[in-house]
C-alpha positions in Angstrom: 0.0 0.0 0.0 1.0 3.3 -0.8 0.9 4.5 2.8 3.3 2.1 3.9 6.3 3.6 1.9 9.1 5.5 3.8 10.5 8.7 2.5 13.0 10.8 3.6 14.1 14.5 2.7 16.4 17.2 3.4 14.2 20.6 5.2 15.3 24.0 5.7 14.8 25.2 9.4 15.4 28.6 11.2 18.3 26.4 12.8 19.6 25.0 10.1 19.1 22.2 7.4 17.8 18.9 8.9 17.0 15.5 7.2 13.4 13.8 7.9 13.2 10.1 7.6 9.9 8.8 7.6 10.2 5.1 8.2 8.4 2.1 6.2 5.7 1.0 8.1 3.4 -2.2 7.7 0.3 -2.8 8.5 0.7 -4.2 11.9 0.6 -0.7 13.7 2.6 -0.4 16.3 5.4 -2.6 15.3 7.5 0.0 13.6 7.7 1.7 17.0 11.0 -0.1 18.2 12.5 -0.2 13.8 11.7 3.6 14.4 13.5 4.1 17.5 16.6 1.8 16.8 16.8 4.0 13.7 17.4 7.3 15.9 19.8 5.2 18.1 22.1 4.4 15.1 21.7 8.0 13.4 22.7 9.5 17.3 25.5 7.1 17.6 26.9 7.6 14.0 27.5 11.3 15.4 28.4 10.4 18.7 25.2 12.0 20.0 25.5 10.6 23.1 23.2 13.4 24.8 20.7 12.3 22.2 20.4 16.3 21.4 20.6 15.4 17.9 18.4 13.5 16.5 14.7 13.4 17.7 12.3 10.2 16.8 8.4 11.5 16.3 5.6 8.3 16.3 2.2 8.8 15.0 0.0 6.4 16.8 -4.1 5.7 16.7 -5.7 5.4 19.8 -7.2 1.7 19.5 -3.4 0.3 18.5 -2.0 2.3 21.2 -4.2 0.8 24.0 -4.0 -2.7 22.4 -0.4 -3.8 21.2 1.8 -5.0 23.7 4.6 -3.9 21.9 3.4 -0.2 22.7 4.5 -1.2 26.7 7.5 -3.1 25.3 9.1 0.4 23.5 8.3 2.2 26.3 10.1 -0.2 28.8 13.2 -0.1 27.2 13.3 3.7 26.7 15.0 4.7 29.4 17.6 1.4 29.4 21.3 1.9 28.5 21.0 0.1 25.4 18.6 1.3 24.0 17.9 4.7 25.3 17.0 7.5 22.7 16.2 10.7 24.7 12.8 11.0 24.5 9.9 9.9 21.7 7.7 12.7 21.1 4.2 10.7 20.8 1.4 12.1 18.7 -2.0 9.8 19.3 -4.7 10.4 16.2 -7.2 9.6 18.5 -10.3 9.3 16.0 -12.3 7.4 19.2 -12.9 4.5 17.1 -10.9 1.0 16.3 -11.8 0.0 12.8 -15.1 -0.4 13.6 -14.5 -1.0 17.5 -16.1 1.5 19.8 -13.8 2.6 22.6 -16.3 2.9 24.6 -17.4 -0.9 24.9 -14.7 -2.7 23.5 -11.4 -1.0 23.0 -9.8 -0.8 26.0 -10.5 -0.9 29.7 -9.0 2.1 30.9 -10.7 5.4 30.4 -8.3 7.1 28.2 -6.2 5.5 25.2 -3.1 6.6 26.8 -2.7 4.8 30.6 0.4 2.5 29.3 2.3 5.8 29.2 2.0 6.4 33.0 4.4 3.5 33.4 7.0 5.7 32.8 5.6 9.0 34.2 5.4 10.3 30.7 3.6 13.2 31.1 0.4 13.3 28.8 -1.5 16.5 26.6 -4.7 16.1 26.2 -5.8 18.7 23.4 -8.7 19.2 21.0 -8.3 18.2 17.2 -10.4 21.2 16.0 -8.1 24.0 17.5 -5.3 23.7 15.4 -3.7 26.7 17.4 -3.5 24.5 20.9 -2.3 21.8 19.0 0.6 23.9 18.3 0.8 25.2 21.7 0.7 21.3 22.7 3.2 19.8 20.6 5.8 23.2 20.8 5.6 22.2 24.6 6.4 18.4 24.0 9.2 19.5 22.3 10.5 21.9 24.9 9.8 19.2 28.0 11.5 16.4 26.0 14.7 18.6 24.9 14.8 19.5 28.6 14.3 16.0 30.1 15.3 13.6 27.8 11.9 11.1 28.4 9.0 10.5 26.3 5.9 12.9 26.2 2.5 12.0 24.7 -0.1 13.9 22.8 -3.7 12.8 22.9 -4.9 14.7 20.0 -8.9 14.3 20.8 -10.6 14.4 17.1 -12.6 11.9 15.0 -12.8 9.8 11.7 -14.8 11.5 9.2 -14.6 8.7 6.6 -14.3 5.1 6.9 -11.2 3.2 8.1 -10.6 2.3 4.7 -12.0 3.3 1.2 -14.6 0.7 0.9 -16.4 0.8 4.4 -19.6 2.7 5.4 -18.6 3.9 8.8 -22.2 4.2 9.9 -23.1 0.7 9.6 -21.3 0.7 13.1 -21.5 3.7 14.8 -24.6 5.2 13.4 -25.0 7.9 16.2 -21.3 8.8 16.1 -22.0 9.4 12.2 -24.7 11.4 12.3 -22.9 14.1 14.5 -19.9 13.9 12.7 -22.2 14.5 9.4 -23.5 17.6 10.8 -19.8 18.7 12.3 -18.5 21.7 10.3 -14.7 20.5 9.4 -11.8 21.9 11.6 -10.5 23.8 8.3 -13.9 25.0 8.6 -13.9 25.8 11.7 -10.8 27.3 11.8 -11.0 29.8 8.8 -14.1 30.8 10.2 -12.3 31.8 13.4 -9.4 33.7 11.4 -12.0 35.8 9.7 -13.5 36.6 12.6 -10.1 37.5 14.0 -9.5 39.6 10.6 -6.7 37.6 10.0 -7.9 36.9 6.8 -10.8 38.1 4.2 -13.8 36.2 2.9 -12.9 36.1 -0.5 -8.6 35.1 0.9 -9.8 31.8 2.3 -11.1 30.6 -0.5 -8.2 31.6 -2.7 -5.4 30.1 -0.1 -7.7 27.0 -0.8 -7.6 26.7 -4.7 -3.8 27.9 -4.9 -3.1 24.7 -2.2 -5.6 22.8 -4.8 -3.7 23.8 -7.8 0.1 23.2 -6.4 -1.2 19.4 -5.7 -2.6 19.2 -8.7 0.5 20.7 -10.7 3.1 18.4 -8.8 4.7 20.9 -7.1 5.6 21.5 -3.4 3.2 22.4 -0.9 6.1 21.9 2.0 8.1 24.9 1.1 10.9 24.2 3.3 12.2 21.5 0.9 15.7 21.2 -0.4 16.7 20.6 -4.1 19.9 20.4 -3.4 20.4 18.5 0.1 23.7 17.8 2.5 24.6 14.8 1.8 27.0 15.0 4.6 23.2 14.1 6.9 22.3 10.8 5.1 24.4 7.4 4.5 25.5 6.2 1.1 24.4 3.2 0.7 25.7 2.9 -2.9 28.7 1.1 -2.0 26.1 -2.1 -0.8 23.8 -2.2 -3.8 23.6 -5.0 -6.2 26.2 -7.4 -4.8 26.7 -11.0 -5.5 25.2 -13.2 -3.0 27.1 -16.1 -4.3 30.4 -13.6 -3.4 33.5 -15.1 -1.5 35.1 -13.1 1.0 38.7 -12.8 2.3 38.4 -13.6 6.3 41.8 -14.1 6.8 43.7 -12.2 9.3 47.4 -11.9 10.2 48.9 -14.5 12.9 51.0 -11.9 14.8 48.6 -9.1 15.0 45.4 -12.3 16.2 47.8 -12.9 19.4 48.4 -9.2 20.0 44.8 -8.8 20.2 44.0 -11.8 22.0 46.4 -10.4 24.7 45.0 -7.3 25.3 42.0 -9.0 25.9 43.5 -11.0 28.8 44.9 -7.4 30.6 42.3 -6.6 33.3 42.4 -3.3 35.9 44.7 -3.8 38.5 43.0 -6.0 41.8 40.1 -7.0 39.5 38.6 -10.4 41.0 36.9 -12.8 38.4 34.9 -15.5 39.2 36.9 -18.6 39.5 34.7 -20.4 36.8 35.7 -17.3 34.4 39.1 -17.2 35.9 39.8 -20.8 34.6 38.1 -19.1 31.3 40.8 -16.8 31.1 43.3 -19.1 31.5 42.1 -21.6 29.2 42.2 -18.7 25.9 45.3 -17.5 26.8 46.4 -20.9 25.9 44.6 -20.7 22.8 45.4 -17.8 21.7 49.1 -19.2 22.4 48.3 -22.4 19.9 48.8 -24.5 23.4 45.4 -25.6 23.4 42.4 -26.1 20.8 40.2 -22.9 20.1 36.5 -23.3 21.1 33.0 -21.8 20.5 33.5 -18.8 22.6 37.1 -17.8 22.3 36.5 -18.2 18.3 33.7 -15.7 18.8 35.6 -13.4 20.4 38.1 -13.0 18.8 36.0 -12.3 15.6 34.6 -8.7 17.0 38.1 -8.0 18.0 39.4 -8.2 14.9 36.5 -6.5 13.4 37.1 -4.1 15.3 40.7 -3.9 14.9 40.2 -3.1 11.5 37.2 -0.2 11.9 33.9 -2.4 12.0 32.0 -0.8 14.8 30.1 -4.1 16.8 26.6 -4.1 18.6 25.6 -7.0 20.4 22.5 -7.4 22.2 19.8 -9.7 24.0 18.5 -10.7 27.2 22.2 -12.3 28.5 24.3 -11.8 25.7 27.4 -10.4 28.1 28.1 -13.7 29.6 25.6 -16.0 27.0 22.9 -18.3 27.8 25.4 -21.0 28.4 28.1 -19.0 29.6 30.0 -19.4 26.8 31.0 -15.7 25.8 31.6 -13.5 29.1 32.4 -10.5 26.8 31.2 -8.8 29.9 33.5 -9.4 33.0 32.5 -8.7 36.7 34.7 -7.8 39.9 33.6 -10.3 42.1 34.2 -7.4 45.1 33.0 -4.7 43.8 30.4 -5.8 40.9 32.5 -3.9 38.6 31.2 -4.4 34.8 34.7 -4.6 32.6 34.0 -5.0 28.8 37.7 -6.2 27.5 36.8 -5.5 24.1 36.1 -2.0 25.0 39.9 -1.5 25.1 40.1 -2.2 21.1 37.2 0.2 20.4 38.1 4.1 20.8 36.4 4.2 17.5 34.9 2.1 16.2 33.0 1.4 19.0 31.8 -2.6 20.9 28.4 -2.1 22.3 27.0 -4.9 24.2 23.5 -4.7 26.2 21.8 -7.4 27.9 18.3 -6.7 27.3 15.4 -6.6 28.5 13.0 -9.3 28.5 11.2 -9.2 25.5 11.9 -10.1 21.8 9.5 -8.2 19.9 10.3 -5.0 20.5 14.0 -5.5 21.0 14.4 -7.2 17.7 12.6 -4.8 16.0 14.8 -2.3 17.6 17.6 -3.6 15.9 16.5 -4.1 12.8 15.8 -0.6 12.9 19.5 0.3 14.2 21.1 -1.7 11.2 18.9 -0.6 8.2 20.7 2.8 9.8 24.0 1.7 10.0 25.8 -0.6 7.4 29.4 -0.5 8.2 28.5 -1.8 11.4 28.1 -5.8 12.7 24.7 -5.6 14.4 23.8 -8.7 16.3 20.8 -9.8 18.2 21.1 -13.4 20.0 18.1 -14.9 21.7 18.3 -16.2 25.0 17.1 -19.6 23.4 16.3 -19.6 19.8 12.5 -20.9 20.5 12.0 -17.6 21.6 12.3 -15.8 18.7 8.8 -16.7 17.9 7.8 -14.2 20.2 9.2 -11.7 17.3 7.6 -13.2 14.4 5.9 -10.1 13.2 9.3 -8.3 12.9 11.0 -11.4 11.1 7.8 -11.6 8.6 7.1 -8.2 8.3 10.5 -6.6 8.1 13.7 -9.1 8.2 12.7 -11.7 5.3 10.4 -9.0 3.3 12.0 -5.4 3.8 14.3 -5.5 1.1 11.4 -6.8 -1.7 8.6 -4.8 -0.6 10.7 -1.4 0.2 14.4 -1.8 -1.6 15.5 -1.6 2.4 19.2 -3.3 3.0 19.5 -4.7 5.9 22.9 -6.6 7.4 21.3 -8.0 10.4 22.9 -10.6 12.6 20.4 -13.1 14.5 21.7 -16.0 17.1 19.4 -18.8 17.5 21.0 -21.2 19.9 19.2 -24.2 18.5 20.2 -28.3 18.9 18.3 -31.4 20.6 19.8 -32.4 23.7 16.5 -34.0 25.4 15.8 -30.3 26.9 12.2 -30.0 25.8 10.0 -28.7 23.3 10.0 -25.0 24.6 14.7 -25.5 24.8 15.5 -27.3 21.5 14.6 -25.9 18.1 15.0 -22.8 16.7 12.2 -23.1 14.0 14.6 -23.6 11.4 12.0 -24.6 8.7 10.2 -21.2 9.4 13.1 -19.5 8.2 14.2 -21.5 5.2 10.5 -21.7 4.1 10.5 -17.5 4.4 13.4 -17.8 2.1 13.1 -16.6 -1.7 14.7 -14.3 -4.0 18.1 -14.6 -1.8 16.4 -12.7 0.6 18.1 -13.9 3.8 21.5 -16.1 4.5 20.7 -19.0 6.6 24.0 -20.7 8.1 24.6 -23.6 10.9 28.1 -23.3 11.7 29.6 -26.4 13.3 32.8 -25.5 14.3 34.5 -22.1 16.0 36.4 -21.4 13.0 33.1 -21.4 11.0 31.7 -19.0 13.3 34.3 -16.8 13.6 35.2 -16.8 9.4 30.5 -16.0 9.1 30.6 -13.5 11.4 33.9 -11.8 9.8 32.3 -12.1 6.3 28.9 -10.5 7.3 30.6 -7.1 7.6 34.0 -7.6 5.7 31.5 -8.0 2.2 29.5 -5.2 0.6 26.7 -7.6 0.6 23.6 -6.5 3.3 21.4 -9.5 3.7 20.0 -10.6 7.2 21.9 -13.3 8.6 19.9 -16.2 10.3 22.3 -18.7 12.3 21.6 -21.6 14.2 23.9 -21.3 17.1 24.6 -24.1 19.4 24.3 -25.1 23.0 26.7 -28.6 23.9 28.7 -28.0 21.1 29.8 -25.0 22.6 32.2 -27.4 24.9 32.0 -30.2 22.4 35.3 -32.3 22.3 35.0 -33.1 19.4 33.6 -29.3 17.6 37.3 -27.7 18.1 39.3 -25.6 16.1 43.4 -24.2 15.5 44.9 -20.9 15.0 45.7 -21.7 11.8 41.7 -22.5 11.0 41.1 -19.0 11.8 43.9 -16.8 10.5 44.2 -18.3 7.5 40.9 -20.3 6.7 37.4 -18.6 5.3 33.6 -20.0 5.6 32.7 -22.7 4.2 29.8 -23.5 2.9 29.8 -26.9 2.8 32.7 -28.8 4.8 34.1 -32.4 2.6 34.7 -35.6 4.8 37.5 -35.1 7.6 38.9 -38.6 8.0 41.0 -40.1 5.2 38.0 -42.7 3.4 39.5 -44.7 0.3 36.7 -42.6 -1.5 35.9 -46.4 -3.2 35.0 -47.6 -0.7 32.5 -45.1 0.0 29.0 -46.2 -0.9 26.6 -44.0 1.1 26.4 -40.2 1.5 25.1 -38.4 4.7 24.4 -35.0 4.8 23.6 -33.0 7.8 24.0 -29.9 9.3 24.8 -28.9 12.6 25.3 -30.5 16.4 23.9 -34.3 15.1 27.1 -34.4 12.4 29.5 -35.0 15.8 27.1 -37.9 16.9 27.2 -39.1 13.4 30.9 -39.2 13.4 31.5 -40.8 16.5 29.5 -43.8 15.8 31.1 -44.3 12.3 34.3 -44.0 13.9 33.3 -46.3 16.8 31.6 -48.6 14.5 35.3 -48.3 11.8 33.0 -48.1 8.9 34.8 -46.5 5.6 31.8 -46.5 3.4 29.9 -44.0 4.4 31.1 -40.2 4.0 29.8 -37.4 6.2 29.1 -34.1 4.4 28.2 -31.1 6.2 26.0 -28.0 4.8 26.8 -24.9 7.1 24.6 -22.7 4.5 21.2 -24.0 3.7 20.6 -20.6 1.9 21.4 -19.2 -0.5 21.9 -23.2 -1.1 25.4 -24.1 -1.8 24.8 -26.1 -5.0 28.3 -26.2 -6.6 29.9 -26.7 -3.2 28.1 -29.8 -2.4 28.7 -30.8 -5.8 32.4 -31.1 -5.4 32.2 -32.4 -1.8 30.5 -35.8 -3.6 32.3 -35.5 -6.9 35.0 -38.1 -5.3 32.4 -40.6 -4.4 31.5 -42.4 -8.0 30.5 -45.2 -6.5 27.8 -44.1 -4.4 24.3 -46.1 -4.0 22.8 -44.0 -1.5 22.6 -40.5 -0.2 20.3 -39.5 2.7 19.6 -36.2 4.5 20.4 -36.5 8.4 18.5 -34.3 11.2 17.7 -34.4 14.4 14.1 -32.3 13.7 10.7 -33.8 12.9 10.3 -34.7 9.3 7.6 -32.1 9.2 10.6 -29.7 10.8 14.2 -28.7 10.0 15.3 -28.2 6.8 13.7 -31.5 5.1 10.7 -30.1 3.0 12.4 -26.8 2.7 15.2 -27.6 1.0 15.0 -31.3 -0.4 14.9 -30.3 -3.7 18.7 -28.8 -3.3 20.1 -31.9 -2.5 18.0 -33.9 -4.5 19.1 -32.0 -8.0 22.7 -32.5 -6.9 22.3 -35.9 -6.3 20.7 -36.5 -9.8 23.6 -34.4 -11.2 26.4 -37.2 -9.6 24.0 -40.3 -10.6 20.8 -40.0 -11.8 19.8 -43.1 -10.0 20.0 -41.7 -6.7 17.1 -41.0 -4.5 17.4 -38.5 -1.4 16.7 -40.5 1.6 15.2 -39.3 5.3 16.7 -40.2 8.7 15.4 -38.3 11.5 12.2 -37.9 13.8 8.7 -38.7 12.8 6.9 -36.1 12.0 5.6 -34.2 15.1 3.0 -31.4 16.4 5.5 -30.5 18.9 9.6 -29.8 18.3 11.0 -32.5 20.9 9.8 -35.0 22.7 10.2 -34.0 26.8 11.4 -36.8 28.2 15.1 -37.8 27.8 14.5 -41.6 27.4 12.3 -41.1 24.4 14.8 -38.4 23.5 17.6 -40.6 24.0 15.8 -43.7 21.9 14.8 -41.1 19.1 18.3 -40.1 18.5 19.5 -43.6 18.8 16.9 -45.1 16.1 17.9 -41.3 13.6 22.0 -42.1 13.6 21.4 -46.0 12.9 18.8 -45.2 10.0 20.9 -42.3 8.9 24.5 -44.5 9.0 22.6 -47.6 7.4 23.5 -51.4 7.8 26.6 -51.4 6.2 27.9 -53.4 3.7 27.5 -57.3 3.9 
C-alpha cells in the first residue's frame, strides 16, 4: 500500500538544514515503533550523539493500536535502558475514538483514556482538541521543549474523530450510526478554523477561499506544498548506501587475518584493571584462551567468537551485540562482559580495542519483539556496522515473528530496504524439551526466496568466527539467520586451531574429515549442525569406511556447486540421505529437499534423497530424555545404514 512507503528529505529550518526520515511502516501498527527508534539510536551514535540532542524520533500512533499492542509497553520499557535509550519519543496519538469499527467505549480498552500505558513511565500526557489547530501547536511546541529538557517520552492525545471510513470501501455508519450522524453535521476543523481567522480579521472572505484553490492547484500541478524543501540536500546528513547495492550473493570473502597481529589482540584481551577479582569459573576461562590464543590448546566456541569482534574491530567495523544475557551467554559461553567479584564492577575487554569504532554490548530486557525490532531498525541505519541480536534460546524468537515476517525476510522486496542483520538462535536437541531445542529452522528457510536472507549452521568455532567476519567484511547486506549451538559450545570433538582462523574462510559446505578410500564409500550423509558430531563418533566407533559425512553450514542461498564437489569423489555411491535431528515435518527436510536432490541426480541420476530423522511431530522434541535418548538412537542407525555385507 502506498501508505506504507518510507520517504525521507532534506528541510530548511530557522536552525539549520535537517534531514526527515519517515520510516516504512506495515500494516501491523505499532510494530515500527522499536524499527523507528533503533533507527534514531544508530543516526545518534553515527554522530556520537551521546546526549541524544541530535536527533529526535516523532511516532504517530491511533488510539485503538495504542491501547491494544503489547509492543506499545514493550518500547516504552526499554526507553529509558542503557541500550537502547533515545532521549525521548515525542508521541502524537490520532485519537479518532474508534478502532476500525471497535467503539472505545465498549470494546477498545479498559482504561478510560487510550493513553494509561504511558504512566508506566511518568510520561507526562497532553490532552488537546483536534479542531483548534492553534492549541495543537501550543501542545506539541511544549512536548518539544519538555522532551529537549528532560530527555523522556511525552504524549499527545490529540482528541478528534474519523470522518470517513477506516478504509476506502467501508460505510462507517453501519457501526457507529450515532457517532456518524454528528460527525455529518460537524463543520470540518478547516472549517472551523478559517471561520475563526476571519473573525479574527486575519484573513478576508474572498482570501480563504483563494489560499484553498492555490493549495488545490500546487497538488494538482506536482509541485511542493512543504516549502521548506531542499533541491539540493547535505549529503553530509544521510548514508550512502551505494557502495552495498547489487552485490553477489554467491560472493567469497577474504576472512583471513594476520597471525602476529590475532595474538596481540588476544592479549590485550586478557589485561584486566589492576585487583580485579573474576569468578573462579571465568578465571579458569581466562586461563584456558590465553592458551589458545598461544596455539597451546584447541580454540572453542567462545574464544572463536571473540576474537571475531576483535578483529572486526581492529580493523574499523563498529560491533553491537544485544539480547536478554548476551554479556556472559545463555550457556556462559562468551563472558564478553566481565564482573569484579568485590565490587560488581562491569569490565568490557573489548572495549579497550574500540576508541572508534565502538563494541556495544547490552543485555536486554525481557522481550523479543520490540528489542528485535529495535535492531532491525539500528542496522537498516547503520551498514558499516556488525549488528547482532542473540536470543536467549532460539525458540524464543517466535515471540518476534511479526518483525522477522514483516520486516527481516520481506523489507528489502517490498521497500528496496538493505539490511545486514545478525540473529543468534541457539538451537540443537539435547532431550531439553519442546519450549529449549529448536530454533524453527524450517520457518526461516521456508521465508526464504529471492536470496532474501543467509541462513548458516556453523559447526565448528572457526566457521563461526570466518561468518561472522564475512557478514561485515563484504558489501553484501542480507539478514543473517544462524543456528547457534548449546553442547557443542564445549563439544570435544567441535574444536578448532589458530591456523583455521587466520588463514581459513567459511565454508559452505565442509568435505569428509577422516581419510576414506573414497571407493570404498557407498553412502552419503548430509547433515548440518550438532547431530554431524554424533554421526561421526558412531562411524568412527563402528570403523565403517563406506559411508562419508558431508556437512551444509549454508542452507541458503543453497550451496549447490559446493556440495557438488564435496560428492564428486564418491563415484560409487548407492545411497545419499539427509540426516537431522528435527521432525520430518521440521528442519530443513521439505524446505530444501529439492537442493540436494538435483545434486544428487547431477552425480547419478539413480540416486534418491533419503530421510533419517524424527517422525513427523505437532511438537519440536519430545520432553522426556528416554524417548529423546531412543529417538536419537533409532535417527543415527537409520541415517549410517547397515553397512555393507
Amino acid at each position: 500500500m502506498k501508505y506504507h512507503q518510507g520517504f525521507s528529505t532534506n528541510v530548511v529550518t530557522p536552525g539549520g538544514e535537517m534531514h526527515v526520515a519517515l520510516a516504512f511502516n506495515p500494516s501491523h501498527l505499532e510494530i515500527v515503533n522499536p524499527v523507528a527508534e533503533g533507527s534514531v539510536r544508530a543516526r545518534q551514535d553515527r554522530r556520537l550523539d551521546y546526549k541524544h540532542r541530535k536527533v529526535m524520533p516523532v511516532v504517530i500512533h491511533g488510539d485503538a493500536a495504542f491501547a491494544g499492542q503489547g509492543v506499545v509497553m514493550e518500547t516504552f520499557q526499554m526507553s529509558q535502558t542503557r541500550g537502547y535509550r533515545t532521549g525521548g519519543t515525542i508521541h502524537l496519538i490520532i485519537n479518532n475514538q474508534v478502532g476500525f469499527t471497535t467503539s472505545h467505549q465498549e470494546d477498545a480498552r479498559s482504561t478510560e483514556y487510550c493513553t494509561e500505558v504511558a504512566k508506566m513511565v511518568q510520561a507526562p500526557i497532553l490532552h488537546v482538541n483536534g479542531d483548534d489547530p492553534e492549541a495543537v501547536v501550543f501542545a506539541v511546541q511544549l512536548a518539544v521543549d519538555y522532551r529537549m529538557e528532560f530527555g523522556k517520552d511525552v504524549v499527545i492525545d490529540l482528541v478528534c474523530y474519523r470522518r470517513r471510513g477506516h478504509n476506502e470501501a467501508e460505510e462507517p455508519a453501519k457501526t457507529q450510526p450515532q457517532m456518524y450522524q454528528k460527525i455529518r453535521q460537524h463543520p470540518t476543523t478547516r472549517t472551523l478554523y478559517a471561520r475563526q481567522l476571519v473573525e479574527q480579521g486575519v484573513i478576508s472572505g474572498e482570501n480563504e477561499q483563494t489560499l484553498v484553490d492555490n493549495y488545490r492547484s500546487s497538488l494538482d500541478a506536482g509541485r511542493h506544498v512543504a516549502l521548506s524543501l531542499v533541491r539540493d540536500p547535505d549529503a553530509s546528513l544521510f548514508v550512502d548506501w551505494r557502495p552495498y547495492l547489487n552485490q553477489d550473493t554467491q560472493s567469497s570473502c577474504d576472512t583471513r587475518f594476520d597471525l602476529a597481529r590475532f595474538q596481540y589482540l588476544a592479549g590485550e584481551l586478557q589485561s584486566l584493571p589492576d585487583g580485579f577479582v573474576l569468578h573462579r569459573q571465568v578465571q579458569k576461562l581466562m586461563e584456558d584462551r590465553q592458551r589458545m590464543a598461544a596455539g597451546a590448546m584447541p580454540i572453542n566456541w567462545g574464544f572463536a567468537e571473540t576474537m571475531a569482534y576483535a578483529t572486526l574491530l581492529d580493523e574499523g567495523f563498529p560491533v553491537r551485540l544485544t539480547g536478554q544475557d548476551v554479556g556472559v551467554g545463555t550457556f556462559s559461553h562468551r563472558h564478553a562482559a566481565l564482573h569484579d567479584q568485590k565490587t560488581g564492577q562491569r569490565f568490557i575487554p573489548l572495549n579497550k580495542l574500540a576508541q572508534w569504532p565502538t563494541f556495544d554490548i547490552y543485555d536486554s530486557l525481557l522481550s523479543e519483539e520490540a528489542v528485535l525490532a529495535f535492531e532491525y531498525g539500528y542496522s537498516t541505519t547503520t551498514p558499516n556496522a556488525l549488528v547482532i541480536w542473540e536470543a536467549q534460546f532460539g525458540d524464543f524468537a517466535n515471540g518476534a515473528q511479526v518483525v522477522i515476517d514483516q520486516f527481516i525476510v520481506s523489507g528489502e522486496h517490498k521497500w528496496q530496504r538493505l539490511c545486514g542483520l545478525t540473529m543468534l538462535l541457539p538451537h540443537g536437541y539435547e532431550g531439553a524439551g519442546p519450549e529449549h531445542s529448536s530454533a524453527r529452522l524450517e520457518r526461516f528457510l521456508q521465508l526464504c526466496a529471492e536470496h532474501n536472507i543467509q541462513v548458516c549452521i556453523p559447526s565448528t568455532p572457526a566457521q563461526v568466527y570466518h561468518m561472522l567476519r564475512r557478514q561485515i567484511k563484504r558489501p553484501l547486506r542480507k539478514p543473517l539467520v544462524v543456528m547457534t549451538p548449546k553442547s557443542l559450545l564445549r563439544h570435544k570433538l567441535a574444536i578448532s586451531t589458530l591456523e583455521e582462523l587466520c588463514d581459513g574462510q567459511f565454508q559452505t559446505v565442509i568435505k569428509e574429515v577422516d581419510e576414506l578410500p573414497a571407493k570404498a564409500v557407498k553412502r552419503a550423509v548430509l547433515c548440518s549442525g550438532k547431530v554431524y558430531y554424533d554421526l561421526l563418533q558412531r562411524r568412527r566407533d563402528l570403523e565403517r569406511d563406506d559411508v562419508a559425512l558431508i556437512r551444509i553450514e549454508q542452507l541458503y542461498p543453497f550451496p549447490h556447486d559446493e556440495l557438488a564437489e564435496a560428492l564428486a569423489p564418491y563415484r560409487g555411491l548407492k545411497s545419499i540421505v539427509w540426516c537431522q535431528e528435527e521432525p520430518k515435518n521440521q528442519g530443513a527436510w521439505y524446505p530444501s529437499q529439492h537442493h540436494m536432490q538435483r545434486v544428487a541426480t547431477e552425480h547419478n541420476k539413480k540416486l534418491v534423497l533419503e530421510y533419517a530423522g524424527r517422525a513427523s511431530s505437532a511438537a519440536p522434541a519430545a520432553g522426556y530424555m528416554s524417548l529423546h535418548l531412543a529417538q536419537q538412537e533409532q535417527l543415527i542407525a537409520e541415517a549410517l545404514g547397515p553397512g555393507e555385507a
